[in-house]
N, C-alpha and C positions, 0 to 999 in steps of 0.2 A: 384421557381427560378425567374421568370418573376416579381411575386409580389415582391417579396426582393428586385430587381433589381427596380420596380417601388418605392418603401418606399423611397430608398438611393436616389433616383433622387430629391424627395419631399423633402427630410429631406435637402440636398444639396444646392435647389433652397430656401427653407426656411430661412438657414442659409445666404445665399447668400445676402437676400431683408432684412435682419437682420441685416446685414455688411454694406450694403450700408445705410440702416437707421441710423446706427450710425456716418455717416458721412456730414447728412447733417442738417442746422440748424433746430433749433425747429421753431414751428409754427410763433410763436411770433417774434423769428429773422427773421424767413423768411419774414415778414410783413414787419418789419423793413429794413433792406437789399432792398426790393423792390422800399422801401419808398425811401431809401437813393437813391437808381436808379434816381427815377423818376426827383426827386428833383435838385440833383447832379452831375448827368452823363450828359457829350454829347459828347461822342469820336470822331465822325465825323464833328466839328464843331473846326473854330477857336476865333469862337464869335467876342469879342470885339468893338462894337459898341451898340449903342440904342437902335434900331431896332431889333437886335439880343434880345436886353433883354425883351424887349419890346413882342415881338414873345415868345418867350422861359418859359417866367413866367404864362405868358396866356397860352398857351400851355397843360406845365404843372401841371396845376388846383392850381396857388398860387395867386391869384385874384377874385377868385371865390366870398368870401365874405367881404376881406377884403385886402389892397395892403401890400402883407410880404413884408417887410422894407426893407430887405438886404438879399441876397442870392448868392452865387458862384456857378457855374458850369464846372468843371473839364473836360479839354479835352483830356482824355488818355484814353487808351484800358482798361475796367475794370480790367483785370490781373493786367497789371500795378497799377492800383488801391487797387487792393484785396494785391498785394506785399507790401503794404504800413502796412500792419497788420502785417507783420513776420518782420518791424523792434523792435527794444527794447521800452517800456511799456513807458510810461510818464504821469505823471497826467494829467488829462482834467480840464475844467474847474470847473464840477460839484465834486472834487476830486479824484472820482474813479482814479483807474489807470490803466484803458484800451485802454487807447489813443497812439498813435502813431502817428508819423510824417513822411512828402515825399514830393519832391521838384515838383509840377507838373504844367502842362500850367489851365489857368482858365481864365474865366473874372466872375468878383465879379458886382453884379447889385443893384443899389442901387436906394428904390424909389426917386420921385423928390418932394415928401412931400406935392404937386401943386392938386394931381390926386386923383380920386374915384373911389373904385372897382365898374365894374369889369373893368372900363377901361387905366388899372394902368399905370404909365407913371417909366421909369427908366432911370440912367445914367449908361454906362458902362465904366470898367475898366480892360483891359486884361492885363494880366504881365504871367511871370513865377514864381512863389513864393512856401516858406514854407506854408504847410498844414497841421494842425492836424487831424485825426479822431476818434473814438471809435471805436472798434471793437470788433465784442460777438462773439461765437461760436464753432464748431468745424469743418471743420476747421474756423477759423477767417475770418469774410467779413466785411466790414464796415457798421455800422448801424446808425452812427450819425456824421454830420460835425459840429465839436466844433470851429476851429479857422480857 
């Protein structure tokens, strides 16, 4: 009785970490997802100025070898974030049509074209604006900032 009673527990728990595996993304997304974090996120910030970008790019290892030209940083709670995946599908740039759009706070960084990695120089520009992303997964997280 105890062993039958130990199986069903196993089989239970098994089933269990089987369910939750199917719910979170694959490797490869999660890479990506993380990426988009790194690059992407800053919920606690309202950026918008130089310094900020200046900080922020360096920070986040986009100067390391060479100054990435242009890049946004998104200031909402990831959720808020991840909700931008369960709107309706729209082609991205690359035509897929995994993209999605959502209205969020950001400041967009842009090099000053003057600077050498790693000591990259940028201008910022904060607004509220249209965003597109990609989204993979199951559930959907954003893996790439397209526009």
């Amino acid at each position: 009785m105890a062993l039958q009673r130990t199986h069903s527990l196993l089989l239970l728990l098994l089933l269990t970490l089987l369910g939750l595996g199917l719910v979170q993304p694959s490797y490869g997304q999660d890479r990506m997802y993380q990426r988009f974090l790194r690059q992407h996120v800053d919920p606690l910030e309202t950026g918008g100025n130089d310094n900020y970008c200046n900080l922020m790019m360096q920070r986040r290892r986009m100067t390391l070898h060479r100054c990435k030209s242009f890049n946004t940083f998104i200031h909402e709670d990831i959720w808020s974030i991840r909700s931008i995946c369960s709107t309706e599908n729209i082609q991205c740039k690359n035509g897929k049509m995994n993209c999605h759009e959502g209205v969020v706070k950001v400041t967009d960084c842009k090099e000053t074209g003057s600077s050498r990695a790693p000591n990259c120089r940028y201008r910022a520009m904060a607004s509220t604006r249209r965003v597109v992303v990609a989204c993979e997964g199951n559930p959907e997280v954003p893996v790439h900032f397209d526009k």
